[in-house]
VEXDREN-2710 file (C-alpha; in Angstrom, 1 decimal):
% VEXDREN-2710
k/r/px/py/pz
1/UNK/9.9/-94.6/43.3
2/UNK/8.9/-91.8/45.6
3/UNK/5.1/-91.3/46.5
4/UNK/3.5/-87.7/44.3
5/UNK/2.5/-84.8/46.3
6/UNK/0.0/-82.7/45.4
7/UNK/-0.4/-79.1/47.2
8/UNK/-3.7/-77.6/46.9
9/UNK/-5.0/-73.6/47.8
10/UNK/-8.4/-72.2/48.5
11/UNK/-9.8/-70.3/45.1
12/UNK/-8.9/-66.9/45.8
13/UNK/-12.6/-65.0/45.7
14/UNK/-14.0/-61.6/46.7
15/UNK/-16.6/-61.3/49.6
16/UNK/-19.3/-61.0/46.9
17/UNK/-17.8/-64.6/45.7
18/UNK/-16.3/-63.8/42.2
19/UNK/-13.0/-65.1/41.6
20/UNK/-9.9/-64.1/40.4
21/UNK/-8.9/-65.0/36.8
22/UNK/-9.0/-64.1/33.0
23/UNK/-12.4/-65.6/32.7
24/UNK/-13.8/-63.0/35.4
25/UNK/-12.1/-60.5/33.8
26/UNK/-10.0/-59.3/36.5
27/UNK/-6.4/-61.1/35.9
28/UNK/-3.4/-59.5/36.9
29/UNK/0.7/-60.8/36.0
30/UNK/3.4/-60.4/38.4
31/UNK/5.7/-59.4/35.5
32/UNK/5.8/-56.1/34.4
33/UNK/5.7/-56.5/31.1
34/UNK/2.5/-57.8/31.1
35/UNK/1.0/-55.6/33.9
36/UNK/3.0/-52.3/34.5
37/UNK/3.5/-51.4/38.0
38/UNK/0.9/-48.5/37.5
39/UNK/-1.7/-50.9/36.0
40/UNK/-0.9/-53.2/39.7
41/UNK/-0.9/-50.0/41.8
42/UNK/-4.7/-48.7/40.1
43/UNK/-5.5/-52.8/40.3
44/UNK/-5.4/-53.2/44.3
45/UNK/-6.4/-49.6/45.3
46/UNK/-9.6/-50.8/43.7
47/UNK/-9.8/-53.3/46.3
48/UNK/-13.6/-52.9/48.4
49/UNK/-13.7/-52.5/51.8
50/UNK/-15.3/-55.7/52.7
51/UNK/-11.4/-57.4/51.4
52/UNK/-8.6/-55.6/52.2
53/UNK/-7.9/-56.5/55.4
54/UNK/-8.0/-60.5/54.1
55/UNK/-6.0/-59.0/51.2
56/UNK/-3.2/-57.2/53.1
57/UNK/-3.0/-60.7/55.1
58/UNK/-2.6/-62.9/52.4
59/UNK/-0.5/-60.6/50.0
60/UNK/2.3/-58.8/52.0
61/UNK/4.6/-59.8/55.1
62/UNK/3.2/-56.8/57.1
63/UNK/3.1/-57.9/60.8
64/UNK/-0.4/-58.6/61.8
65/UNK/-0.6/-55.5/64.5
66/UNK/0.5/-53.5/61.5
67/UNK/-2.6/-54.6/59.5
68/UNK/-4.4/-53.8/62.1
69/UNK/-3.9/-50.8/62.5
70/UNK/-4.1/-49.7/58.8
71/UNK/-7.5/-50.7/59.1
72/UNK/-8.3/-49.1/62.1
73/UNK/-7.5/-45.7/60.7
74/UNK/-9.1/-46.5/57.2
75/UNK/-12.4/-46.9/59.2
76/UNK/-11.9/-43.7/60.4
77/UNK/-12.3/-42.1/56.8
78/UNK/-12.7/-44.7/54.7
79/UNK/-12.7/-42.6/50.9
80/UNK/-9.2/-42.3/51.6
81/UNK/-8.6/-45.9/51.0
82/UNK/-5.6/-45.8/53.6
83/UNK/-5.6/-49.5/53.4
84/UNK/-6.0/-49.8/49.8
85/UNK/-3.3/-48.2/48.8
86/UNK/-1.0/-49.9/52.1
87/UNK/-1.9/-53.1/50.1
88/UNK/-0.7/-51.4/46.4
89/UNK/2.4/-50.3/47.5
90/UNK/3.2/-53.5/49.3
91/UNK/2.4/-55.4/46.5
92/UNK/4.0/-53.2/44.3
93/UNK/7.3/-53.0/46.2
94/UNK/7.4/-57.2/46.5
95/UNK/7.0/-58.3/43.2
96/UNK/8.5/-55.3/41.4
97/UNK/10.7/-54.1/44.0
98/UNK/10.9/-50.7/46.1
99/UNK/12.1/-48.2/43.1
100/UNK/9.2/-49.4/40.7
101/UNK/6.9/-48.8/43.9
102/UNK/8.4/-45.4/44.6
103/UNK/8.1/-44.4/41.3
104/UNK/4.3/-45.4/40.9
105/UNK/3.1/-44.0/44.2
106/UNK/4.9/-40.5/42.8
107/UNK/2.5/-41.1/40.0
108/UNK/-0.4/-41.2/41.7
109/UNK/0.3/-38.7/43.6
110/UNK/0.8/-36.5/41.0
111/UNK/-2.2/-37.0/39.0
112/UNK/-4.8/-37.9/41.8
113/UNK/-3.2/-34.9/44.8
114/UNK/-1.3/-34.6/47.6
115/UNK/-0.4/-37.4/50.1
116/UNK/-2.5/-37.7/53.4
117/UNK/-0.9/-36.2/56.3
118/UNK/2.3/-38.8/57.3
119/UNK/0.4/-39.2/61.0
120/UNK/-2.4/-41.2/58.9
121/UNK/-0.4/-43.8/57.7
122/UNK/3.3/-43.8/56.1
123/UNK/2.6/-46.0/53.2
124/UNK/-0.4/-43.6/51.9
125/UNK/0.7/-41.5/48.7
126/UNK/-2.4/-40.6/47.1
127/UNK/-5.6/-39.5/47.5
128/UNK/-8.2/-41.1/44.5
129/UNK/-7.6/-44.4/43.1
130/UNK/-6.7/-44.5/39.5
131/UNK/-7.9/-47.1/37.0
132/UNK/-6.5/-47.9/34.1
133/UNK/-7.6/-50.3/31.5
134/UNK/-5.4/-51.9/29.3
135/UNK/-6.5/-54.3/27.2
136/UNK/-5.5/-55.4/23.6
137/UNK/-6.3/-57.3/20.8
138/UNK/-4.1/-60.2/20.2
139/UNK/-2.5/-60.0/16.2
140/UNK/-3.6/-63.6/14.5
141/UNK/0.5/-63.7/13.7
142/UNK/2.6/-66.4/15.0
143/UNK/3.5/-64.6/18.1
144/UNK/6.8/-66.3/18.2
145/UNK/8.2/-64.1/15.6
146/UNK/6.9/-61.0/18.3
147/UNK/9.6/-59.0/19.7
148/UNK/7.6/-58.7/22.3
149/UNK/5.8/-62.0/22.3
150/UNK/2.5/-60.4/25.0
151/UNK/2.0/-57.6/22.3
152/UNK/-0.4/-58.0/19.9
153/UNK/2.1/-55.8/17.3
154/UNK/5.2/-57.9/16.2
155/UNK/7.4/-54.8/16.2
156/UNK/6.4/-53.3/19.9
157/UNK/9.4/-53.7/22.3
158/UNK/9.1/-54.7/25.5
159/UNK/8.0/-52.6/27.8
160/UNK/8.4/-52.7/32.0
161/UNK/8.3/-49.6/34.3
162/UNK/11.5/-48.6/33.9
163/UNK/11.1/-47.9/29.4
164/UNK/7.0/-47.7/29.7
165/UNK/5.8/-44.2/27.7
166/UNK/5.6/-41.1/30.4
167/UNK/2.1/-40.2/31.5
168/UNK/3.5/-37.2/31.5
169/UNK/3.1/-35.3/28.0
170/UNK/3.8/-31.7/26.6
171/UNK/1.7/-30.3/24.0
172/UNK/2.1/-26.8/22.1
173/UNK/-1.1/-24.4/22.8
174/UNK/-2.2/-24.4/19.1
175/UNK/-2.7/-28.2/19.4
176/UNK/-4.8/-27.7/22.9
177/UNK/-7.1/-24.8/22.1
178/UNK/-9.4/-24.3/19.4
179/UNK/-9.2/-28.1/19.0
180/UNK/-11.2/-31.0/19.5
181/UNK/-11.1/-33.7/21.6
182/UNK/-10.6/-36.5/19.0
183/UNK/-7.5/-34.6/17.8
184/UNK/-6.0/-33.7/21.4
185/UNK/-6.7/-38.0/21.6
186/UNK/-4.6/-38.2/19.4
187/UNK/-2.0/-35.4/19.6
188/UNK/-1.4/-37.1/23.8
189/UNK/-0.8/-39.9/22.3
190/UNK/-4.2/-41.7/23.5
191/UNK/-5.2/-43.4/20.0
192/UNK/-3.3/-44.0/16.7
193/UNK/-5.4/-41.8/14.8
194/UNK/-8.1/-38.6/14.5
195/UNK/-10.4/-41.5/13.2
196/UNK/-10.1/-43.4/16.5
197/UNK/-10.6/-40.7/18.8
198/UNK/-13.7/-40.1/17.2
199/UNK/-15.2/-43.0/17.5
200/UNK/-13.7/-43.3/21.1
201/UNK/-15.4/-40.4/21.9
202/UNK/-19.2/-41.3/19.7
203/UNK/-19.1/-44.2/22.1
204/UNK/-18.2/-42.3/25.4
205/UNK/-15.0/-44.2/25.3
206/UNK/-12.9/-41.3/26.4
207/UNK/-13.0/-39.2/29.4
208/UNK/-11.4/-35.6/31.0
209/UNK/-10.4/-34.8/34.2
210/UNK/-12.5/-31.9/36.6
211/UNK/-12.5/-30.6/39.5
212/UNK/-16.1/-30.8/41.0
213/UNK/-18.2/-27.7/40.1
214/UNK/-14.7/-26.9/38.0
215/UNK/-14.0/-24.2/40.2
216/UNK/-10.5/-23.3/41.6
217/UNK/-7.6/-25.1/41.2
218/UNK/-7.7/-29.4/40.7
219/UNK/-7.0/-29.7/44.7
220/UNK/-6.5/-33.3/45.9
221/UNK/-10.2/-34.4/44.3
222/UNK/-10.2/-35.7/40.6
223/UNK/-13.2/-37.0/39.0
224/UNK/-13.3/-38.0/35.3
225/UNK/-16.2/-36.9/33.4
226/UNK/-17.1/-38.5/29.9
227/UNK/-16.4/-37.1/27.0
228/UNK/-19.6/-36.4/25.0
229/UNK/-18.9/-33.5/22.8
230/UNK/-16.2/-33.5/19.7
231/UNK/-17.1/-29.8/18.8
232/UNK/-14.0/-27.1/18.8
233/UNK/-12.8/-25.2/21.8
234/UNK/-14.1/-27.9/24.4
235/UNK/-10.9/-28.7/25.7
236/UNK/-9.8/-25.9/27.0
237/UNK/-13.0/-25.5/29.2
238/UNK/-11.1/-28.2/31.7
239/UNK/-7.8/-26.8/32.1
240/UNK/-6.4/-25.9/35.4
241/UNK/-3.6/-24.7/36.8
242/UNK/-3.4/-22.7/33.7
243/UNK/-1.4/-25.1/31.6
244/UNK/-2.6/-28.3/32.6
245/UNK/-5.5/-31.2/31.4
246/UNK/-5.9/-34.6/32.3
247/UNK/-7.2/-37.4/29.7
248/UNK/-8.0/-41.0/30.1
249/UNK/-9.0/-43.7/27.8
250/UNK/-10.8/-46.6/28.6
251/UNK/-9.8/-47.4/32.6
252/UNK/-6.5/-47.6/32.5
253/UNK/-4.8/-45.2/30.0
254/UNK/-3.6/-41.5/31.4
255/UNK/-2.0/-38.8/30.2
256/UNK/-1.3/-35.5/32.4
257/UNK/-0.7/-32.9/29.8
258/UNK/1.5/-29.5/30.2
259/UNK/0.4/-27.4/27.8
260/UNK/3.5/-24.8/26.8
261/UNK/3.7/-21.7/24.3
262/UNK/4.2/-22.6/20.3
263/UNK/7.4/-20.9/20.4
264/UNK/8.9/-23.0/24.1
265/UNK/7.7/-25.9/22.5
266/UNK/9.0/-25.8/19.4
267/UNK/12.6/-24.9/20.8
268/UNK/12.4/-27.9/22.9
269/UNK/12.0/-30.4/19.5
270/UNK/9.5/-32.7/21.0
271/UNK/7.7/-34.9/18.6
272/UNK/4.1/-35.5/18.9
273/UNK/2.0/-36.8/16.9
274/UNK/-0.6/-33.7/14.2
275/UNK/3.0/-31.4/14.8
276/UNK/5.9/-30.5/12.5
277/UNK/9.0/-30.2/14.1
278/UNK/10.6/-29.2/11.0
279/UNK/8.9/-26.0/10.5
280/UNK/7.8/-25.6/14.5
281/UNK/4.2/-25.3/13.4
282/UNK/0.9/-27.8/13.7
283/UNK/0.6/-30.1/10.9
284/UNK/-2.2/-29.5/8.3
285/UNK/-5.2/-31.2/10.3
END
């Protein structure tokens, strides 16, 4: 009988000493239908200073001089996060290969502004790092009957980057303006009902995207500001571009919305949710 090995690894901590794991909260899954490759992208650009040079060693093949000099320009400017997001789109690219990591650095980019100039670093495709939460409550079923057997719905499919619901979302104006926010929640998709956008909102739950002062255009800087008020005709104050409003719930859920005319979106015969396609019109609210 052969003698047992045993192979043993350092716990994986950050330089404040927490560790990684469900119990600290801070868990990731290499598949991607437990974390989406957006959810790994947000996960790593949220990396601190202090560990992303250990990080980029440990969790990519990049040669060392290359790590090196990642770093060195990420000192240079830091808020950038050149390294950070060298480490998410390495990641990304390894354990979900390079389309799903194209695909999420375009989404970043989109929502959070342009690219750094390609002379800074060629990995770099966004500007602000984007947070996501996801979390959900398990269903006491027998999980086993689950189509998707990590949802806590028996009927959700599963989902991966390639079938995951678009950030992206149009919405008619009448369902934008004059609204509130619990029902724009809900109309993007956010919550599954008016009732739960308000109560995301009473508890500061929910949040909007601005531009700092909100002057201009949204630029490459993106803050997201609580959402405190549920009165009519606040959601319209943060559009930009003149058709466009960002929302997030929680950390990790965001949806870019294009807002189009009643009459374009109607012909389009989208389906959202507080809007009859039937008669092209908002539902009764």
């Amino acid at each position: 009988m052969k003698d047992p090995y045993g192979l043993t690894v350092p716990l994986l901590t950050t330089s404040s000493g927490e560790k990684f794991g469900k119990s600290a909260g801070n868990a990731i899954w290499l598949s991607p239908e437990m974390t989406p490759s957006f959810d790994l992208y947000g996960f790593w650009i949220r990396t601190s200073d202090a560990d992303v040079e250990r990080y980029l060693k440990l969790f990519t093949f990049l040669p060392l001089s290359t790590i090196s000099k990642a770093v060195e320009e990420h000192k240079l400017d830091p808020s950038k996060r050149l390294a950070q997001h060298l480490l998410a789109r390495e990641f990304v690219e390894l354990v979900h290969g390079p389309i799903a990591a194209e695909e999420t650095a375009a989404q970043h980019k989109s929502i959070f502004g342009r690219p750094p100039k390609p002379d800074q670093t060629a990995a770099t495709e966004a500007q602000q790092d984007a947070t996501v939460d996801q979390k959900s409550s398990l269903h006491r079923s027998d999980k086993r009957h689950f189509i998707n057997m990590t949802s806590g719905n028996p009927s959700a499919p599963i989902t991966s980057w390639e079938n995951a619901p678009s950030i992206n979302v149009f919405l008619p104006r009448s369902l934008v303006y004059n609204t509130t926010f619990p029902r724009l929640l809900y109309s993007a998709g956010l919550v599954a009902s008016k009732s739960e956008g308000w109560r995301l909102v009473s508890n500061q739950g929910a949040y909007v995207g601005s531009r700092p002062g909100q002057v201009g255009g949204m630029g490459d800087e993106l803050k997201f500001t609580p959402i405190k008020h549920p009165d009519k005709g606040m959601p319209e104050r943060y559009i930009y571009d003149d058709n466009q409003l960002i929302l997030r719930v929680g950390k990790w859920k965001v949806k870019v919305i294009t807002i189009l005319p009643d009459e374009e979106f109607a012909a389009k015969g989208i389906k959202v949710p507080g809007w009859n396609v039937e008669e092209g019109r908002p539902e009764n609210m």
